[in-house]
C-alpha positions as CSV (number, residue, x, y, z in Angstrom):
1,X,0.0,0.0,0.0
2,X,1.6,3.5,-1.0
3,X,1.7,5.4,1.9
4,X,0.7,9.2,1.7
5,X,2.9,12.3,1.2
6,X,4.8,13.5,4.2
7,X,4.3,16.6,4.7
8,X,7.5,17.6,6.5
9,X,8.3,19.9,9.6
10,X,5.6,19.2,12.1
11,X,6.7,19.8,15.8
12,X,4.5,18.9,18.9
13,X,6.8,20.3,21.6
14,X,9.8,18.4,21.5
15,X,8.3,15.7,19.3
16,X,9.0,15.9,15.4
17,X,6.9,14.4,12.9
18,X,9.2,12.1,10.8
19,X,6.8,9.8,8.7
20,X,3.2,9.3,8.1
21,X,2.9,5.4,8.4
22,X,-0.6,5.1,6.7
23,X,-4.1,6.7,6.7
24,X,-7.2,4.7,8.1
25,X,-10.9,5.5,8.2
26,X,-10.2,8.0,11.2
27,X,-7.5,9.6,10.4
28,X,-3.6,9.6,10.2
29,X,-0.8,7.8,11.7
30,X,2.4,9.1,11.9
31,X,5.8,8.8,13.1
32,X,7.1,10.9,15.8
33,X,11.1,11.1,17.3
34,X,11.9,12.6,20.5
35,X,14.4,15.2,20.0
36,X,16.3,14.8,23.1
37,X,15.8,10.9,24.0
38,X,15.3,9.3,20.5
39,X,12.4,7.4,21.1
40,X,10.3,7.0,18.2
41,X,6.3,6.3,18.7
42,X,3.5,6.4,16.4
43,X,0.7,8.8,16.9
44,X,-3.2,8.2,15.8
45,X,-4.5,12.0,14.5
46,X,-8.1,12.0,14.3
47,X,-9.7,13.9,10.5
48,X,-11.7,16.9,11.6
49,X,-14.4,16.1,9.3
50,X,-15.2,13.1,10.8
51,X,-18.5,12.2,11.0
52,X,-20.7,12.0,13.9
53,X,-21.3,8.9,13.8
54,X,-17.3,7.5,13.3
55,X,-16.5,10.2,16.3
56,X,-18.4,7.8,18.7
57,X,-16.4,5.1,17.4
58,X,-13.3,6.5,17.7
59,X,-14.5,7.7,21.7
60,X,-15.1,4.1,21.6
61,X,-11.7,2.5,20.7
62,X,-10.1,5.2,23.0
63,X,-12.7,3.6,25.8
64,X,-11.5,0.5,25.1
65,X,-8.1,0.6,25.1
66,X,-8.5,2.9,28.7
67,X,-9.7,0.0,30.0
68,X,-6.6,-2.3,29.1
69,X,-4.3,-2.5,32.1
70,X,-2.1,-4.8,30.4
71,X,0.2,-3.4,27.6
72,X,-0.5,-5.3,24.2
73,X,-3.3,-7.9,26.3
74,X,-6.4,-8.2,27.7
75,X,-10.2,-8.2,27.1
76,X,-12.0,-10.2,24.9
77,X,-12.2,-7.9,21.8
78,X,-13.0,-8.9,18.2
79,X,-11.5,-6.9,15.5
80,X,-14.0,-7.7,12.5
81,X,-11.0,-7.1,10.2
82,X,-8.4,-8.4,12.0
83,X,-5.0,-8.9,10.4
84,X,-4.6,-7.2,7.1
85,X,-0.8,-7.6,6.2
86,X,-0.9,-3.3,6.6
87,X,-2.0,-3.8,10.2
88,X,0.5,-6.2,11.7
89,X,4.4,-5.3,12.5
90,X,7.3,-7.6,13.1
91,X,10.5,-7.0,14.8
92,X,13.7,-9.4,15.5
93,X,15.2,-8.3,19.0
94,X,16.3,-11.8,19.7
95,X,13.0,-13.2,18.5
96,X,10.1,-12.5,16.3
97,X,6.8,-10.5,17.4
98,X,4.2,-10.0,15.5
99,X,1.2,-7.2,16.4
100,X,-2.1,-6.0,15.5
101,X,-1.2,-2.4,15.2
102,X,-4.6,-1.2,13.9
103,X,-7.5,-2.0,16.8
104,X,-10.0,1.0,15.1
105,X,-12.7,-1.0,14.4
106,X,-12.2,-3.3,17.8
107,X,-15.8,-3.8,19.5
108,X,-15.7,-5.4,23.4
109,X,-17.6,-8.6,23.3
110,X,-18.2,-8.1,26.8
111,X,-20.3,-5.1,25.8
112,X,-23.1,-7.3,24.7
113,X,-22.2,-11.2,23.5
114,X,-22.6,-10.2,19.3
115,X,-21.8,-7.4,17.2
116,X,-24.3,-6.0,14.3
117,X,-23.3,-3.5,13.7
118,X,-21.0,-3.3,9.9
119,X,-17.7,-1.8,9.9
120,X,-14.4,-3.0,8.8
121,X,-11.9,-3.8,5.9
122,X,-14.4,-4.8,3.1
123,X,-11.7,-7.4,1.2
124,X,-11.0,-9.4,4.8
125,X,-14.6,-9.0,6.1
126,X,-15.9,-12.7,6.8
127,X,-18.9,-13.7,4.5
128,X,-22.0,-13.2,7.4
129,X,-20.7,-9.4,7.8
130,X,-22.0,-9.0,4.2
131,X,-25.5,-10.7,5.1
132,X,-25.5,-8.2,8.1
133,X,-26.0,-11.2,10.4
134,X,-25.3,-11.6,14.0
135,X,-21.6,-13.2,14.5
136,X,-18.7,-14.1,16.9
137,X,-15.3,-13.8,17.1
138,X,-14.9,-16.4,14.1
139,X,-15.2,-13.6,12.0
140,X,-11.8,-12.8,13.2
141,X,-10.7,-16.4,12.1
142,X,-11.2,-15.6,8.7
143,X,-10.0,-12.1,8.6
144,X,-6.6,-14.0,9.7
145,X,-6.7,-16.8,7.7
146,X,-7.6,-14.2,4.2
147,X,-4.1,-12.7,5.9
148,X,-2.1,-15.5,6.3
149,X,-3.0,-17.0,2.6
150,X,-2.2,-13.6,1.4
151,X,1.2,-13.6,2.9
152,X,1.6,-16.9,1.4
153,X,0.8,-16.7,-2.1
154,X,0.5,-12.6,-3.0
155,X,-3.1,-12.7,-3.1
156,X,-6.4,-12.6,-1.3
157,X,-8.0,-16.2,-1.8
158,X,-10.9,-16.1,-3.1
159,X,-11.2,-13.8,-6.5
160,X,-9.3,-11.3,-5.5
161,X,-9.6,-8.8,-8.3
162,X,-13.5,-8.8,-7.6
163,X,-15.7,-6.5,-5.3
164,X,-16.2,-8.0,-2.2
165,X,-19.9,-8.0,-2.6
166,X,-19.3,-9.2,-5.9
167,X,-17.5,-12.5,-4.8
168,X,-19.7,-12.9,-2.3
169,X,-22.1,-14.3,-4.4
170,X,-19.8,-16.6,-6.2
171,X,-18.2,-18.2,-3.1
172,X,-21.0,-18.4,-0.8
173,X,-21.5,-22.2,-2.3
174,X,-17.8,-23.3,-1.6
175,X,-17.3,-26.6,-0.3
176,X,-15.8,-26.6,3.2
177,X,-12.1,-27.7,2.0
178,X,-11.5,-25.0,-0.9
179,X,-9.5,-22.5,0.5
180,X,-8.7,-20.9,-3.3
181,X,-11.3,-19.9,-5.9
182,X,-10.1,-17.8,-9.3
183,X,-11.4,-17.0,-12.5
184,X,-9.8,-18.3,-16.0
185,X,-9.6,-16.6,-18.8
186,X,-13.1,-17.7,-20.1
187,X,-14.7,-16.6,-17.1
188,X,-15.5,-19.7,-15.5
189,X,-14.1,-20.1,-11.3
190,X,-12.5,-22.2,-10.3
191,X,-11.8,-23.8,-6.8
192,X,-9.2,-25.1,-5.1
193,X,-8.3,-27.1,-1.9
194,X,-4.5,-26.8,-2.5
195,X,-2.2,-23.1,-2.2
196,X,-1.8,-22.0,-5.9
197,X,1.8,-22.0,-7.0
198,X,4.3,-20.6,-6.8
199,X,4.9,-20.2,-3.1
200,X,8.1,-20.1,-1.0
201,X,6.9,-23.1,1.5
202,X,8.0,-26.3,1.5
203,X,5.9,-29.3,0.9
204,X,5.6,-29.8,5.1
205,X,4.5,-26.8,5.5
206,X,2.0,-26.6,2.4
207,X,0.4,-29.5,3.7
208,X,0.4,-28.2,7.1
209,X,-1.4,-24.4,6.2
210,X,-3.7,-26.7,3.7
211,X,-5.4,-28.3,6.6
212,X,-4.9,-25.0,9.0
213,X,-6.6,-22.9,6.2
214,X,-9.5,-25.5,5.4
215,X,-10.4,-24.6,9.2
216,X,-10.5,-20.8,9.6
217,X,-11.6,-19.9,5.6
218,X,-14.8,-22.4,6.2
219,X,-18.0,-20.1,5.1
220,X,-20.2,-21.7,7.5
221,X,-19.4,-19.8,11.3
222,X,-20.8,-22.6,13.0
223,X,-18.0,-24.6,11.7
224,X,-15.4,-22.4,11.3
225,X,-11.8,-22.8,13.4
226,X,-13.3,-26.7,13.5
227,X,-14.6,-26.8,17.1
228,X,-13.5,-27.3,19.7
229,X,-10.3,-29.5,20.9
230,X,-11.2,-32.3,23.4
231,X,-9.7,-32.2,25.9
232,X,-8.2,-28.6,25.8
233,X,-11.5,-27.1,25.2
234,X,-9.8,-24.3,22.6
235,X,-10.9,-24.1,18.8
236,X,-8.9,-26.5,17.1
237,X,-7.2,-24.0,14.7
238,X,-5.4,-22.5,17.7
239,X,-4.3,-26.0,18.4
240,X,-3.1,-26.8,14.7
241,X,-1.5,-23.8,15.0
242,X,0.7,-24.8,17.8
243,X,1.8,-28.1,16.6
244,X,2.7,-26.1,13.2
245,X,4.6,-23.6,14.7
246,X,6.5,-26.8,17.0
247,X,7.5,-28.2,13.9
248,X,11.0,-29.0,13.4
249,X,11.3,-29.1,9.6
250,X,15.4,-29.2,8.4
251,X,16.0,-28.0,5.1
252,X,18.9,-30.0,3.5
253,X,20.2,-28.5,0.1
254,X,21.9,-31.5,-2.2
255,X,25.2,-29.4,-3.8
256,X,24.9,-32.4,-6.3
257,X,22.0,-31.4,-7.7
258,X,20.8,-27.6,-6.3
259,X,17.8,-29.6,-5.0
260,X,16.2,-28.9,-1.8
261,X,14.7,-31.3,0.5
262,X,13.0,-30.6,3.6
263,X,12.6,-33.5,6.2
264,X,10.0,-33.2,9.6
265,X,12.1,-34.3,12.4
266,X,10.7,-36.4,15.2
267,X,11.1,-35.5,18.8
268,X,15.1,-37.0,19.7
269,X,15.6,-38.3,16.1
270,X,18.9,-39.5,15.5
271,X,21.6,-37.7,13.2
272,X,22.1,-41.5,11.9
273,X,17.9,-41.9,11.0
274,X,18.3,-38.5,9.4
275,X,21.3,-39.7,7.2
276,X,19.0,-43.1,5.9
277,X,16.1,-40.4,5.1
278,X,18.4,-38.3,2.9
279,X,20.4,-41.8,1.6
280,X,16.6,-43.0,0.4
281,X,16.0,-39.6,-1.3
282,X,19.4,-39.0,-3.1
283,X,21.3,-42.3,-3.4
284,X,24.1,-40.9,-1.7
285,X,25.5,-43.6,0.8
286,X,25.1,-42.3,4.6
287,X,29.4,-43.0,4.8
288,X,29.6,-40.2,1.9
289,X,27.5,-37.8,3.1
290,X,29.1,-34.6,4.1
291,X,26.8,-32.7,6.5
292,X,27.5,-28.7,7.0
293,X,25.9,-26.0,8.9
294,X,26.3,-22.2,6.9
295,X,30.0,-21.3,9.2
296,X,31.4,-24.8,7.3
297,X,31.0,-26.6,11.2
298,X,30.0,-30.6,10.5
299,X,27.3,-32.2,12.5
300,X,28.2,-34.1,15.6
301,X,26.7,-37.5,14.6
302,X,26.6,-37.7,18.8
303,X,23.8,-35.4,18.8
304,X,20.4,-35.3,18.0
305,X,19.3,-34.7,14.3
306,X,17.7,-31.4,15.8
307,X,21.2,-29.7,15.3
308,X,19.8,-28.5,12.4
309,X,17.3,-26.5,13.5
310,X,18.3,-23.2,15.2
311,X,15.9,-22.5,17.8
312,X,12.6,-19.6,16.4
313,X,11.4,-19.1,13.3
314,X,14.1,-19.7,11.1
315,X,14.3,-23.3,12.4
316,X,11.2,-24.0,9.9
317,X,11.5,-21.1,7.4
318,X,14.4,-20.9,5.8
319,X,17.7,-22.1,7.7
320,X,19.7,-24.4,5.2
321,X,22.2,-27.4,6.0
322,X,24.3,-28.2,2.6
323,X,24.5,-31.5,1.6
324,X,27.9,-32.8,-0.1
325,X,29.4,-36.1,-1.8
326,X,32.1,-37.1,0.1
327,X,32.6,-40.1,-2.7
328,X,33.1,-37.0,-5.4
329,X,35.5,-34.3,-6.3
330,X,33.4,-32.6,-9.1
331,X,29.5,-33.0,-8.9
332,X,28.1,-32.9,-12.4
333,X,24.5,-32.8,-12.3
334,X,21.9,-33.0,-13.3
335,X,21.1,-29.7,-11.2
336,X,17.9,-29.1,-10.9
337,X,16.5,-25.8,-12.5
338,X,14.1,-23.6,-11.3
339,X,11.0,-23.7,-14.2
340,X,9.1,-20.7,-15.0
341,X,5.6,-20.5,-14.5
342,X,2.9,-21.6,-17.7
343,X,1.9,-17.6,-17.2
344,X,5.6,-16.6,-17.3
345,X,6.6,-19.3,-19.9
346,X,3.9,-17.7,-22.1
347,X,4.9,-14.4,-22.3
348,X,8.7,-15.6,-23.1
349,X,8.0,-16.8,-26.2
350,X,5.4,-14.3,-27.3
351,X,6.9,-11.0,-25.7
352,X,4.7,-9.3,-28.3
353,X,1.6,-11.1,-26.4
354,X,-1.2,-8.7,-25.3
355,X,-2.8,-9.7,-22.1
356,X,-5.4,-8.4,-19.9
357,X,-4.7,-5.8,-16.8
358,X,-5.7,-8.8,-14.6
359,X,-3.4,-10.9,-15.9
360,X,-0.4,-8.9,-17.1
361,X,-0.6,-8.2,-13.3
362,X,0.1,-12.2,-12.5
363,X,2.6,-12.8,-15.2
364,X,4.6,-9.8,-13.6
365,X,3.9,-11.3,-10.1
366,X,5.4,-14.3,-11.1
367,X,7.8,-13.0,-13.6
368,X,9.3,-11.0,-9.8
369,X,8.8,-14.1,-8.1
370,X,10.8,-16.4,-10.7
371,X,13.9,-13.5,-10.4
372,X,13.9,-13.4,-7.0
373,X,13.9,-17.3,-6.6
374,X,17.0,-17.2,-9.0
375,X,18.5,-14.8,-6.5
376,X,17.5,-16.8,-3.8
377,X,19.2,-19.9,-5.4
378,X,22.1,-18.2,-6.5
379,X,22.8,-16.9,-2.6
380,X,22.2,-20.8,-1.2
381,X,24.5,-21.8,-3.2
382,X,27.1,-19.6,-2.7
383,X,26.9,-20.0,1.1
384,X,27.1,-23.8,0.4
385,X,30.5,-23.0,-1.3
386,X,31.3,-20.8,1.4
387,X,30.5,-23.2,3.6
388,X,32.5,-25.7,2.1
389,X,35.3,-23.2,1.9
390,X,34.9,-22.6,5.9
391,X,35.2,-26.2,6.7
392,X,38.0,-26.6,4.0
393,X,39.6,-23.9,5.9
394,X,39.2,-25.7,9.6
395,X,40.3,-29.1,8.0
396,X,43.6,-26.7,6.6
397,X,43.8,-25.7,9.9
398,X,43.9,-28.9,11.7
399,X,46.2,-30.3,9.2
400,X,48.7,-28.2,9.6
401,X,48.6,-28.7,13.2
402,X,49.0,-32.2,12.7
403,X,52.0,-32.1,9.9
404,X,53.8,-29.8,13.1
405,X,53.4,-32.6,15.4
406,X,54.4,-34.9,12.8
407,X,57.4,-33.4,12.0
408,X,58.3,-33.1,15.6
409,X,57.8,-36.7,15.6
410,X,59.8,-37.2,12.8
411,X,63.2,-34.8,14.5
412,X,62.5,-36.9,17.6
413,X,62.6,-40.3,16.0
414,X,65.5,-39.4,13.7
415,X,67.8,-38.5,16.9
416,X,66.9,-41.7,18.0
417,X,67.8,-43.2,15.4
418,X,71.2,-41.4,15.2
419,X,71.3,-42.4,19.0
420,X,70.6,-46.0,18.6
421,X,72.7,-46.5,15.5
422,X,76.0,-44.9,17.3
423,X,75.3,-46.9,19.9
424,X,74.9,-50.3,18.6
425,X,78.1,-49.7,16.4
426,X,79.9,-48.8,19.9
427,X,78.7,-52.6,20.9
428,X,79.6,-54.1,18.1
429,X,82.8,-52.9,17.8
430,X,83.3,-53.7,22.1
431,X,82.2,-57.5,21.2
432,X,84.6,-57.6,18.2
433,X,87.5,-56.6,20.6
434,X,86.6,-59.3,23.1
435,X,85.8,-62.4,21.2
436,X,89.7,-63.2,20.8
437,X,90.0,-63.6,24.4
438,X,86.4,-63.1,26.1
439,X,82.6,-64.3,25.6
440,X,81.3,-64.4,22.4
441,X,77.5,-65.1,21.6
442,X,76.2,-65.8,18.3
443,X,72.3,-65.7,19.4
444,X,73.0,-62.0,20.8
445,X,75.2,-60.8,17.6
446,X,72.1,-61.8,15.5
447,X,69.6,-59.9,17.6
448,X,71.9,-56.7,17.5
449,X,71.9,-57.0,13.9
450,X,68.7,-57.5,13.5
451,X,67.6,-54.3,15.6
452,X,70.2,-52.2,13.5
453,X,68.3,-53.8,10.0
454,X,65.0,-52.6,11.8
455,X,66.3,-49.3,13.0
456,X,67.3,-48.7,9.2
457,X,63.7,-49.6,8.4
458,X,62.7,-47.6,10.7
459,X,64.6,-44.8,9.1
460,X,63.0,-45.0,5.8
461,X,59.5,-45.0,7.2
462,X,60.1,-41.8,9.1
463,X,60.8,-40.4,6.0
464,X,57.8,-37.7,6.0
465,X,59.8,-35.5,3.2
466,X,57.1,-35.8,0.5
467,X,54.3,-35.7,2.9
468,X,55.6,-32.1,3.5
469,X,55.6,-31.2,0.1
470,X,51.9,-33.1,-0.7
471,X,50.8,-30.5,2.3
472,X,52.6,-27.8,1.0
473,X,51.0,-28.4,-2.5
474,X,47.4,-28.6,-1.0
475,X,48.2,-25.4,0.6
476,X,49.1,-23.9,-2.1
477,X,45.6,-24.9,-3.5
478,X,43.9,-23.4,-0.8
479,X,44.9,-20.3,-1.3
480,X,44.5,-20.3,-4.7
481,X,40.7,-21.4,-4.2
482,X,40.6,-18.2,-1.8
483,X,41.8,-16.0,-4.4
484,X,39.1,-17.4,-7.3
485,X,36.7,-14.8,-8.5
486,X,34.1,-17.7,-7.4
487,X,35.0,-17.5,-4.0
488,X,33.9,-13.7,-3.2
489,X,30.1,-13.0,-3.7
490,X,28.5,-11.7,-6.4
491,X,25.4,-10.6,-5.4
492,X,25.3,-7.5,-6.2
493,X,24.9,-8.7,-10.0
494,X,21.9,-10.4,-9.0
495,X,20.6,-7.9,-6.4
496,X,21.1,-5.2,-9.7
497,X,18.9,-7.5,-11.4
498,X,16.5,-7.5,-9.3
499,X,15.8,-4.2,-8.3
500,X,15.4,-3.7,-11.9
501,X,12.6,-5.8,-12.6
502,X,10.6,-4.3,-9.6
503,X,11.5,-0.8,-10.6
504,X,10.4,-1.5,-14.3
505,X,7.2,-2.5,-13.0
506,X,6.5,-0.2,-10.5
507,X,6.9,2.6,-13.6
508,X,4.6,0.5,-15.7
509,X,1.9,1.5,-12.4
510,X,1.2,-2.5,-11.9
């Protein structure tokens, strides 16, 4: 959503304005700093035209949120719109928290147990709001779920490019399951119980928000969020929601073949039942496999398989452990290739195509999406080589350690050697003196020969001379592969890239 001009310059005391953040149906909100302690907040400025009827709603919201002792809790209010992407923030101060920013439309269901009255977001409104019904605070289930698919795939789910009262009339027969409903070309909708494509989610996940989204976009109220949860006694959709956002989903990218696969991991799985899962889905034997965090550290196979999941969000989203062939010095493919979309594909081999607002709109959406996927490839892969590199690096490391003990080894045995090798010569030559007129001893004059043939063999397996010059040599290759072009990012070709596409469709006004 564009946000309005700022008009620059306004001063409340020692408060100046820096941004407005958005207009709403009551006014303005902008962004104030402190000049003397910094602290930013964001101010609500009611419109002096309002009317008299939205200035008792707004002395309402300021009622209700006087009456909330607890900062960001309490009460039992129902938002109506709830949770359009514009009204939620995020922040990551150690963690993620997400908040409903926009409460103007709030009404206290302790007030009176149902709200008739019709106000709110008309393209997140849930369907009896239209029919000016009663309803509950599972109108607020599908406000978030219309969110949530949004931030998923782009779009609102059901016809999207239509009036709300206009798809209200084509949806209102959905089964219980679809969760999706478009229009082709022809004009005929279509309905879906699957997230249209493409997406960012894995296929865990998809399956997960499938189910979660079948809940909280049913049409009938009475049904909606699926009940309630024996024996917990809350809707079930809050309870899905839990065991989705408990998932520990690891994301392994295969460096043989750019291929992601993402595996759910069971509570105290083992690294070693991990490694058969990944041996079943890519051939490569569970003795080959070379497992790597993104700072090149391997995975303790003493540990459970949940290593590879850092701990909030990421640990489902987006964190990556790189796969490599430990049987392999080059992989060759086949790698596998991101495909464009059938919309996408179209317009490549018909640039010349004319197409529809409405759909120009999608091939663009997808066309961005496709460019920003090949950026998003491009950067997994290079932190796989980087990653790589690292633990190249802390092998180099640990080698070298080890050819300075072996050489230390190898000056120590050598003086041995010298000592033992003067010394039996010393005793031989003492015996050779005596056997004239002394003791002489055939049995012990073979075993001091013997020991001086095994001290010589000794000699020539502490002979570490070309093992120096092998290390030396892979050094020498290290470097070089620290020097290569490859080795040092280039994203800002890619980022270049795509900040072009968006800025060549943001000035065709798509």
């Amino acid at each position: 959503m564009d946000r309005p001009p700022v008009q620059q310059g306004t001063v409340c005391g020692s408060w100046d304005m820096k941004d407005r953040l958005g207009t709403g149906g009551f006014g303005n909100v902008c962004l104030y700093q402190n000049r003397d302690t910094g602290e930013l907040i964001a101010i609500k400025s009611c419109r002096l035209e309002l009317s008299s009827k939205n200035k008792d709603r707004w002395c309402q919201e300021i009622q209700i949120m006087k009456r909330r002792r607890v900062r960001g809790r309490g009460g039992d209010p129902t938002r109506r719109d709830a949770t359009r992407p514009e009204d939620e923030t995020r922040r990551d101060a150690g963690k993620v928290v997400h908040k409903i920013i926009d409460l103007g439309y709030a009404k206290d269901l302790d007030q009176g147990s149902l709200c008739t009255s019709f106000v709110g977001t008309l393209q997140y409104l849930a369907p009896e709001l239209f029919e000016n019904k009663p309803y509950t605070v599972t109108v607020d289930y599908w406000s978030f779920g219309t969110m949530i698919f949004e931030c998923i795939a782009g779009f609102r789910p059901f016809l999207h490019n239509m009036q709300p009262f206009t798809w209200h009339e084509k949806i209102k027969k959905k089964d219980p399951k679809h969760i999706y409903a478009y229009e082709e070309m022809s004009g005929e909708i279509r309905f879906s119980q699957h997230l249209p494509q493409p997406n960012n989610l894995c296929s865990i996940m998809v399956e997960q928000l499938e189910t979660w989204l079948q809940l909280v976009l049913n049409w009938d109220p009475q049904q909606r969020g699926g009940g309630l949860d024996n024996p917990s006694g809350r809707p079930q959709c809050f309870v899905l929601m839990d065991h989705i956002l408990n998932l520990k989903i690891v994301h392994i990218l295969n460096m043989t073949s750019a291929k992601i696969l993402s595996f759910l991991l069971q509570p105290d799985e083992s690294l070693h039942s991990l490694q058969s899962s990944i041996e079943r889905e890519t051939g490569i034997a569970t003795c080959n496999q070379e497992l790597l965090l993104e700072m090149g550290v391997s995975l303790d196979p003493r540990k459970p398989a949940s290593q590879c999941v850092i701990e909030g969000v990421r640990g489902w989203d987006s964190y990556m452990v790189y796969l490599f062939d430990k049987s392999k010095t080059a992989y060759e493919g086949p790698f596998q290739p991101r495909h464009l979309s059938e919309c996408v594909n179209y317009i490549v081999q018909d640039s010349k195509a004319l197409l529809p607002i409405l759909q120009l709109r999608k091939v663009w959406a997808e066309a961005v999406h496709y460019v920003s996927g090949l950026k998003e490839d491009y950067s997994r892969l290079f932190q796989g080589q980087r990653a790589a590199m690292l633990s190249l690096l802390r092998y180099n490391t640990n080698l070298t350690k080890m050819k300075n003990t072996m050489v230390s080894a190898s000056q120590q045995l050598e003086a041995k050697l010298q000592f033992f090798k003067k010394s039996i010569e010393i005793d031989l030559e003492r015996y050779s003196d005596q056997m004239a007129f002394g003791i002489s001893s055939e049995k012990m004059l073979r075993a001091w020969r013997e020991m001086e043939d095994r001290a010589v063999g000794c000699a020539k397996a502490g002979e570490i001379s070309f093992l120096d010059d092998q290390i030396m040599g892979l050094h020498t290759e290290i470097v070089e592969l620290q020097r290569s072009p490859y080795a040092r990012r280039q994203g800002d070709v890619m980022e270049l890239l795509k900040y072009r596409i968006f800025r060549t469709i943001r000035c065709t006004g798509l």
